[in-house]
N, C-alpha and C positions, 0 to 999 in steps of 0.2 A: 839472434834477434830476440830471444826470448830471456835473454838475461842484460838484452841491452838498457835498460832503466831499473835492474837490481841491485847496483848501487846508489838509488839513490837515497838520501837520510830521511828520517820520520818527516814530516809533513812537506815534502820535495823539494820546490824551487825555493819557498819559502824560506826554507834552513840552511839552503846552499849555500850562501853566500856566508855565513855562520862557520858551517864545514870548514870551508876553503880558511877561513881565518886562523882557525885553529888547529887545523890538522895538513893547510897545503894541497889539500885533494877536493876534486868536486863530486859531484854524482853518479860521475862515469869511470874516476880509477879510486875511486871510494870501496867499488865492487871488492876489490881487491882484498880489505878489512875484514868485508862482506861475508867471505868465502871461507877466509881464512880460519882453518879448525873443523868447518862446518860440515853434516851431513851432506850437505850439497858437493863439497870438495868431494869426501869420499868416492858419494855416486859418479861424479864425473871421471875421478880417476880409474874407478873401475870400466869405465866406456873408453877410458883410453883419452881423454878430455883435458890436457895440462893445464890449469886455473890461469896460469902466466897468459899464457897464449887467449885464451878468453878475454882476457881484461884487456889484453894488447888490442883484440878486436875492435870489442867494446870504445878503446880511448882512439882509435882512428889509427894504430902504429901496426897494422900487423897488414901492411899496404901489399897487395892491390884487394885484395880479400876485405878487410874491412870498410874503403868504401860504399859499402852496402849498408852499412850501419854508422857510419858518419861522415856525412856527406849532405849534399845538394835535397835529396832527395831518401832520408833514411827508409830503409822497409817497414821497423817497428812504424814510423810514425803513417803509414798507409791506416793504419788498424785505429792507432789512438783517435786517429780527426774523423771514423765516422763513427766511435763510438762516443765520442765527445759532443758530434752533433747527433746524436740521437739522443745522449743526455738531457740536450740543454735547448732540444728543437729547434735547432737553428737552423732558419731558411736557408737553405745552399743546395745545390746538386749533389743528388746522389752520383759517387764515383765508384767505378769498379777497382776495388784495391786489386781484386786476384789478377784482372787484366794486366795491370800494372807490374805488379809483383812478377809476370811471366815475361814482360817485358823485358828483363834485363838478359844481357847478354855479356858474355866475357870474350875480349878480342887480347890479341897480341900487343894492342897500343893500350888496354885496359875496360872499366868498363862504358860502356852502351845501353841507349836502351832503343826498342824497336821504333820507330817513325808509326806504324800503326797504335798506338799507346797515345800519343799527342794529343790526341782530344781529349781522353780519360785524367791524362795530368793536370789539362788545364780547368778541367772540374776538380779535382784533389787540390790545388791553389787555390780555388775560390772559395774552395768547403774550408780548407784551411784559415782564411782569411778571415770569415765571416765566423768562425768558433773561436777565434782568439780575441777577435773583436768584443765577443760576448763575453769572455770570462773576464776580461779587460773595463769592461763596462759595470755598471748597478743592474742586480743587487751582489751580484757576484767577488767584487773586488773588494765592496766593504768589511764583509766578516775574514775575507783570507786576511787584510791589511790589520785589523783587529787582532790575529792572533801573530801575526810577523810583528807589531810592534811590542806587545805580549812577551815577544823569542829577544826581541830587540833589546829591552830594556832590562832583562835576565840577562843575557849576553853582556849588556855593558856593566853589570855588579857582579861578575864570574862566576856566578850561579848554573853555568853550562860547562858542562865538563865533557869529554870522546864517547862515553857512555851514551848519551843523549843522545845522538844520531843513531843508533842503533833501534834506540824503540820504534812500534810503531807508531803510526797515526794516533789511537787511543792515549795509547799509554805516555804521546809526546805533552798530549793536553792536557792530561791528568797530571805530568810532574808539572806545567806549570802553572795548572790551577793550585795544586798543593804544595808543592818545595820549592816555591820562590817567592820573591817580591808582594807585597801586597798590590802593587799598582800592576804587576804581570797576570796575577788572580783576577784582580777585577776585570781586564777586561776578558780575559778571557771567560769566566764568569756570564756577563755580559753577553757574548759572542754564541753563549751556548742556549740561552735562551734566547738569541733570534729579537733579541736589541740594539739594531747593528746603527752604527755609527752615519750618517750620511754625510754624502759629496756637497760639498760645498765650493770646492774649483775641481774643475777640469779643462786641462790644455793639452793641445796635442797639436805636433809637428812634425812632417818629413822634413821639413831642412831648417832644423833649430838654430838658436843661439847659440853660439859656441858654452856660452856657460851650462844651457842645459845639457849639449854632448857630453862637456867633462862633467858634469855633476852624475852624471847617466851611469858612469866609471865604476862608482864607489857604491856599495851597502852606507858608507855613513855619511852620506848626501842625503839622504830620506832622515837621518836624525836630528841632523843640523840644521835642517829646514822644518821641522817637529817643535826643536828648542826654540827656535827663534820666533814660531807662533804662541809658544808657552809661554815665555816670557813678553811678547808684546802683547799678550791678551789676561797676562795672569794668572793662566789655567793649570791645573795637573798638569803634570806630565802624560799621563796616562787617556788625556783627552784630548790631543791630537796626534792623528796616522795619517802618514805621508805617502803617496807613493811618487817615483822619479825612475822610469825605468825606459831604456831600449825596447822595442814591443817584437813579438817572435810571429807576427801578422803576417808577412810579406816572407815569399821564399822562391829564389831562383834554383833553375833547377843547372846546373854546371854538367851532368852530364850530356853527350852531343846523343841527338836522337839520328839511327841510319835507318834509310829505307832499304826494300827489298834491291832495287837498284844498286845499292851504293853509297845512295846522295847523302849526304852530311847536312844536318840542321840543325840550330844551337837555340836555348830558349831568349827571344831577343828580352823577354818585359823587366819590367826596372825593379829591384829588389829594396830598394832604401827603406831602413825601418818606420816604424810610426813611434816615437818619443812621446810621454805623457807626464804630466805631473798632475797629480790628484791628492785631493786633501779633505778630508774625514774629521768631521765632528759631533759628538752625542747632540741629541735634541734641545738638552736645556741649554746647549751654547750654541744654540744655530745663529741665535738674536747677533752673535758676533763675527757672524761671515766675513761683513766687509771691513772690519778690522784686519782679517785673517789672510785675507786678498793684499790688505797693505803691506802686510808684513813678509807676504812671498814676493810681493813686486821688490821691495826693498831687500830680501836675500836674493832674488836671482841679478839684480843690478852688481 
């Protein structure tokens, strides 16, 4: 559990899609790179620890054992949503992770979790819900999209090389405030003095248009939708950030809860994600919003 997000690249979700581009790997058997050579291998090895077997966990393959860590319901993420909402104060219920976390149980058909737990999960969904809603939301989403387009546009002049994913947070900003692009500098630049770009569209849908599903697909649906406001309004490059993403809001829980009886009960509530498309522009082009709106209606057509 505790090395279940240690593969992931310097600034997380943000980079990922980046990763996978270039290296085939995402944040979970990235670990793998991670380890390799490292102090950490050693110490594990000497606990008797095989690295293979870890990462197998970690990426969901070392089954029935790693459903705990990817799955329905992972354990790390008990810890991350109520530290996320105490980050970022967000109204929700307090849940008991530990209740939860004792919850589970390993049977011959695999795993379970207690039917006394059911209440606690379904505060852990709603805390869930209500913290991804917020990082999703302003002012949150503007400065992460500021430096994803930042990574974006480094990315598409091969200014990103396997190294890259290795640093950390710091040191990811620092190379590209420094060794890249002038338009990746600025904004990031920008982003670090808390100049952050505002929303100018935001949409959102549980049951999109088939164009926004597939556009939802790709990292380079947020570009194409970028250019097309660039060029219809004239602008930098560097002065519009897109986002077009599947939202990680909503989450069923797949394992069956048992009671002490016996009885078998499955989580019936509906999982379908919440799809958004939001779009970021500096202050001195807000005047161009609703050009900016034309120009998405006519890419998402």
């Amino acid at each position: 559990a505790l090395y279940h997000d240690a593969g992931n690249p310097c600034l997380s979700h943000l980079a990922e899609h980046f990763l996978r581009e270039l290296t085939g790997k995402d944040g979970e058997s990235f670990l793998e790179e991670m380890l390799d050579g490292s102090e950490t291998a050693e110490a594990l090895g000497d606990m008797g620890i095989h690295t293979g077997r870890l990462v197998r966990l970690v990426t969901g393959n070392e089954k029935p054992l790693s459903d705990v860590l990817h799955g329905s319901l992972d354990v790390d993420n008990l810890d991350n949503v109520n530290r996320y909402r105490a980050a970022t104060r967000t109204k929700s219920p307090a849940f008991d992770a530990q209740a939860i976390a004792d919850a589970f149980r390993f049977t011959p058909a695999g795993w379970v979790l207690r039917a006394e737990a059911k209440q606690e999960t379904e505060k852990w969904k709603v805390a869930r819900a209500a913290v991804y809603a917020e990082i999703y939301e302003s002012p949150h989403l503007a400065p992460a999209m500021m430096v994803y387009r930042a990574l974006e546009i480094a990315f598409l002049r091969n200014e990103i090389r396997r190294e890259f994913f290795l640093l950390d947070d710091s040191g990811a900003v620092a190379h590209l405030a420094e060794r890249t692009n002038p338009k990746s500098a600025a904004l990031i630049e920008r982003a670090l003095r808390w100049d952050w770009y505002h929303e100018v569209i935001g949409q959102s849908w549980t049951d999109p248009p088939e164009r926004v599903r597939e556009l939802s697909k790709s990292w380079k649906s947020r570009n194409a939708a970028a250019e097309t406001i660039v060029r219809a309004l004239e602008l930098p490059e560097e002065a519009v950030c897109v986002y077009i993403g599947k939202g990680r809001d909503k989450r069923k829980i797949h394992l069956p809860f048992v009671s002490e009886d016996g009885r078998v009960t499955s989580d019936e509530d509906d999982d379908a994600p919440i799809y958004r498309l939001k779009v970021y522009l500096p202050r001195e082009h807000m005047h161009a919003h609703e050009r900016a709106r034309n120009a998405i209606r006519s890419f998402l057509e």
